[in-house]
C-alpha positions in Angstrom: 0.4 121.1 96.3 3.4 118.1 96.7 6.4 118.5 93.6 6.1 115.8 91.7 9.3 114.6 91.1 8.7 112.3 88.5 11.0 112.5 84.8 9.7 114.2 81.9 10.1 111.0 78.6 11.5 112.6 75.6 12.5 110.6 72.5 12.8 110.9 68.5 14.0 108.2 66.0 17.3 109.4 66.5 19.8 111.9 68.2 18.3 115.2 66.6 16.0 115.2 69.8 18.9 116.1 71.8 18.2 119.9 70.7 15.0 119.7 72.3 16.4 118.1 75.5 18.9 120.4 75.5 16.9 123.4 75.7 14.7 121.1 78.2 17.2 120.9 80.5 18.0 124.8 80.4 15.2 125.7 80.9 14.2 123.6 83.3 17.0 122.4 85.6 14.9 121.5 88.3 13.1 118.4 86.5 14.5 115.0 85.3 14.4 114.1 82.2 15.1 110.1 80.1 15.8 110.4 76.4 15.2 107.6 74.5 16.8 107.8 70.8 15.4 104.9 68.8 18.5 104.9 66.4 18.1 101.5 65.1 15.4 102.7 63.1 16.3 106.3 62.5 15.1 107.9 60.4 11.7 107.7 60.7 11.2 110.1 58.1 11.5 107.6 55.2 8.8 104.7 56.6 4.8 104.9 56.1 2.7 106.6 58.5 1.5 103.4 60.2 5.1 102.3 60.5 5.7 105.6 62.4 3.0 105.4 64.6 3.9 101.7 66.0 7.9 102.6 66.4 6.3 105.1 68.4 3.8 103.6 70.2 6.3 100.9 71.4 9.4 103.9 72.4 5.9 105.3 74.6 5.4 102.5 76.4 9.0 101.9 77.2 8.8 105.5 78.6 5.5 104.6 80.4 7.2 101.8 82.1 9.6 104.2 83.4 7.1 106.0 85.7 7.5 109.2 83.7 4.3 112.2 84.1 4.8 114.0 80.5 6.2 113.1 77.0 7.5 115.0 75.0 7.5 113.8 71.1 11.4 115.9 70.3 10.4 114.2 66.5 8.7 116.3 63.7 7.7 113.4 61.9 6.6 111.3 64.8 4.9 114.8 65.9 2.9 115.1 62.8 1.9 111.3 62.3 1.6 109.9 65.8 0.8 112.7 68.2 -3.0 112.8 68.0 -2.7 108.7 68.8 -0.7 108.8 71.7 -2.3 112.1 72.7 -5.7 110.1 73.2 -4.2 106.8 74.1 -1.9 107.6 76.9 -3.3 109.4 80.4 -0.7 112.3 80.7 0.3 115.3 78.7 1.9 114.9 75.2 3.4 117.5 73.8 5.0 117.7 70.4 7.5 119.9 68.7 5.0 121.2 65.6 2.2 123.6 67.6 4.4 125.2 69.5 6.5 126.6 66.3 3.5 127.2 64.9 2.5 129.9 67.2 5.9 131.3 67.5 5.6 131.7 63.7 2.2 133.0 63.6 3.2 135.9 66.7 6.4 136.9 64.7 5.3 137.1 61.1 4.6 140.6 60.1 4.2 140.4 56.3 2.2 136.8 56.9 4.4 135.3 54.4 6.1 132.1 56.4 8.2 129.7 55.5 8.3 125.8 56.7 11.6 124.0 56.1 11.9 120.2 56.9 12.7 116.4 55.8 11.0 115.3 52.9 8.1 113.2 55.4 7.5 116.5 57.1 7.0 118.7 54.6 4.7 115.7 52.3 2.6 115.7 55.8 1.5 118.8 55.6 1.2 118.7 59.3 2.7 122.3 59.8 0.9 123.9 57.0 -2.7 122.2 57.9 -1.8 123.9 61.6 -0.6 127.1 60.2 -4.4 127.2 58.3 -6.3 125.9 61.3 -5.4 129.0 62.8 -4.8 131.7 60.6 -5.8 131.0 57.1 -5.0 134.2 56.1 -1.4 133.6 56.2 0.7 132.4 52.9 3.0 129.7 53.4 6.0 128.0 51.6 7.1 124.7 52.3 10.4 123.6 51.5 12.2 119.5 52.1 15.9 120.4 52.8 17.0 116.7 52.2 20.7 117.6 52.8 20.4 119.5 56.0 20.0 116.6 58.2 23.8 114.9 57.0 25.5 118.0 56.8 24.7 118.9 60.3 25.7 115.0 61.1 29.3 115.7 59.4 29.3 118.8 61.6 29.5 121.1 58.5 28.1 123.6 60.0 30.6 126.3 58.8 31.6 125.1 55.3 30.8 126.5 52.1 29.5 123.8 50.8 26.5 124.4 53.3 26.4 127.9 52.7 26.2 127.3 49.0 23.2 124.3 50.0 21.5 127.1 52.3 21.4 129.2 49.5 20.2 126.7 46.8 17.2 125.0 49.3 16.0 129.1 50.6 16.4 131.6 47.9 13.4 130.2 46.8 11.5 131.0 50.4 13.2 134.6 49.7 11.7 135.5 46.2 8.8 134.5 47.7 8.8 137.8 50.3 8.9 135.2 53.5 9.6 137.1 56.4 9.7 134.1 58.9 10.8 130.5 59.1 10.2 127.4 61.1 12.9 125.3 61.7 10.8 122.0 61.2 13.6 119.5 61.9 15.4 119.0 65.4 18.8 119.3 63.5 18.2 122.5 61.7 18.8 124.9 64.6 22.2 123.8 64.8 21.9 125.4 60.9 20.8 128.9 62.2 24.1 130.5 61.7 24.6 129.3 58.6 21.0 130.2 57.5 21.5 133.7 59.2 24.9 134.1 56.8 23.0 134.0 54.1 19.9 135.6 55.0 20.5 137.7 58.1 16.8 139.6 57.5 15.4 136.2 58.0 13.4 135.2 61.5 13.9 131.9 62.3 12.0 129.8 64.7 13.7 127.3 66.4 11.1 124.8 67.6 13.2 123.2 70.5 13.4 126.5 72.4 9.0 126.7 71.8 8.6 123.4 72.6 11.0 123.4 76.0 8.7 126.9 76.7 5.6 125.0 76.1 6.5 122.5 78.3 6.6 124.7 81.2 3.6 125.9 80.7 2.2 122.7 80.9 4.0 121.6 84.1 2.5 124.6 85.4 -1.0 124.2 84.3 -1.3 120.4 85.4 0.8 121.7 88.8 3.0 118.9 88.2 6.1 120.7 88.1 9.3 119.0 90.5 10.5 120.6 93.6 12.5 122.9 91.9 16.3 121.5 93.3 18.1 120.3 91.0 17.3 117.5 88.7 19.4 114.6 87.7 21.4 114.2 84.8 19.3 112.8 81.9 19.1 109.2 81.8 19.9 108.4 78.0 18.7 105.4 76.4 19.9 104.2 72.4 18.2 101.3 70.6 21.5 101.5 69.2 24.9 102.3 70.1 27.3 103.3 67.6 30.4 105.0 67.4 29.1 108.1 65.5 26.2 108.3 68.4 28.5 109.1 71.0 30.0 112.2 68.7 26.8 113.1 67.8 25.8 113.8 71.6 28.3 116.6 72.6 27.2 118.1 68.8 23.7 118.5 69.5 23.7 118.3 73.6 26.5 120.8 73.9 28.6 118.0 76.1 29.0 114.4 76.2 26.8 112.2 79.2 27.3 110.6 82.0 26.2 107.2 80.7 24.3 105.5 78.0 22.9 102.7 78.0 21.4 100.7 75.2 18.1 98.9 75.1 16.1 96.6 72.8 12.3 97.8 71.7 9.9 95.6 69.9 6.3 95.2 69.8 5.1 93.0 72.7 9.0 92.8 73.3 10.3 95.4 75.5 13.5 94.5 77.3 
């Protein structure tokens, strides 16, 4: 069997994705990988569901024009609106960031009392809960929007009181309710988990970038499309918007700032 070389396309509306790619790119240092951030419409999380699947129909084929073998939807809400679309549309693997916490959840829960935590779009989707019942329906689940996690983490509040005091308000609810285990079902939120944990430290959390980067090697491996195994080069980034606050953001939820950036223009019928 010949590596195939080819990069793995990752995106989400905006930089939250990064989690994912970061834990991509850990775990898999011998693949290439080209983000694609569509932050001049982030957040997705606040337009309809056929809104959602066109921004992310057209940030696929930009990727497909990039010669890439796998995407990887790094979005919860483009995971749970568009995923089944572009899964039957395009002809390579897609993998999203929602069945792969799900199992996590499902292999960790002892009391099967769980616990989904998200943006508002996520949590009115349903999408985790409908999977959590596809597969177990024996297991109780709480859902919980947590509105205010997504700018906190953005102000890099991750240590202030003020978030302790909003981790508390949003999950004592979760707690009353006996939940033994909770998804993180937003790409920002792991960045939240020691917060959550100083709070709640009999909590288990599931982070679903570390899942979905796992799942993704499982895939490689079952399609025998994996690279060569040297190492890959750095991730090509790509912003439908280029802002000030993006290039802070990236060493936030990357871990350290890139190489290069480049911004690009996405459109229906108007890809440049």
């Amino acid at each position: 069997m010949s590596p195939d070389n080819r990069p793995i396309g990752v995106f989400d509306s905006g930089m939250g994705g990064l989690t994912v790619l970061a834990e991509l790119v850990r775990l898999l240092p011998g693949e290439s990988f080209i983000y694609l951030g569509d932050t001049a419409r982030v957040p997705y999380g606040s337009r309809s569901p056929r809104t959602i699947q066109r921004y992310s129909r057209e940030v696929a084929g930009y990727l497909m024009q990039s010669g890439i073998k796998m995407l990887v939807i790094a979005c919860n809400t483009a995971s749970a609106h568009a995923k089944q679309e572009l899964t039957e549309s395009l002809p390579l693997p897609v993998i999203g960031v929602i069945e792969p916490g799900v199992n996590a959840l499902l292999a960790r829960t002892r009391n099967r009392r769980v616990g989904v935590i998200g943006t508002r779009s996520t949590i009115k989707s349903s999408a985790y809960e409908n999977q959590i019942r596809r597969l177990n329906p024996s297991v109780s689940v709480f859902s919980k929007a947590c509105p205010l996690f997504v700018p906190l983490v953005e102000e890099g509040w991750l240590d202030k009181k003020i978030t302790s005091l909003v981790v508390q308000e949003y999950l004592s609810e979760l707690v009353r309710e006996e939940v033994d285990t909770i998804v993180l079902g937003c790409t920002h939120y792991p960045l939240l988990k020691k917060a959550i944990y100083g709070e709640f430290p009999l909590l288990q959390l599931v982070d679903s970038s570390v899942e979905t980067a796992a799942e993704v090697k499982r895939e490689l491996e079952k399609e025998k499309i994996s690279s060569s195994g040297s190492p890959g080069s750095p991730p090509r980034i790509f912003l439908t918007d280029l802002t000030e606050q993006m290039r802070q953001l990236e060493k936030l939820f990357f871990g350290m700032p890139f190489q290069s950036v480049e911004e690009i223009s996405i459109g229906e019928g108007n890809i440049q």
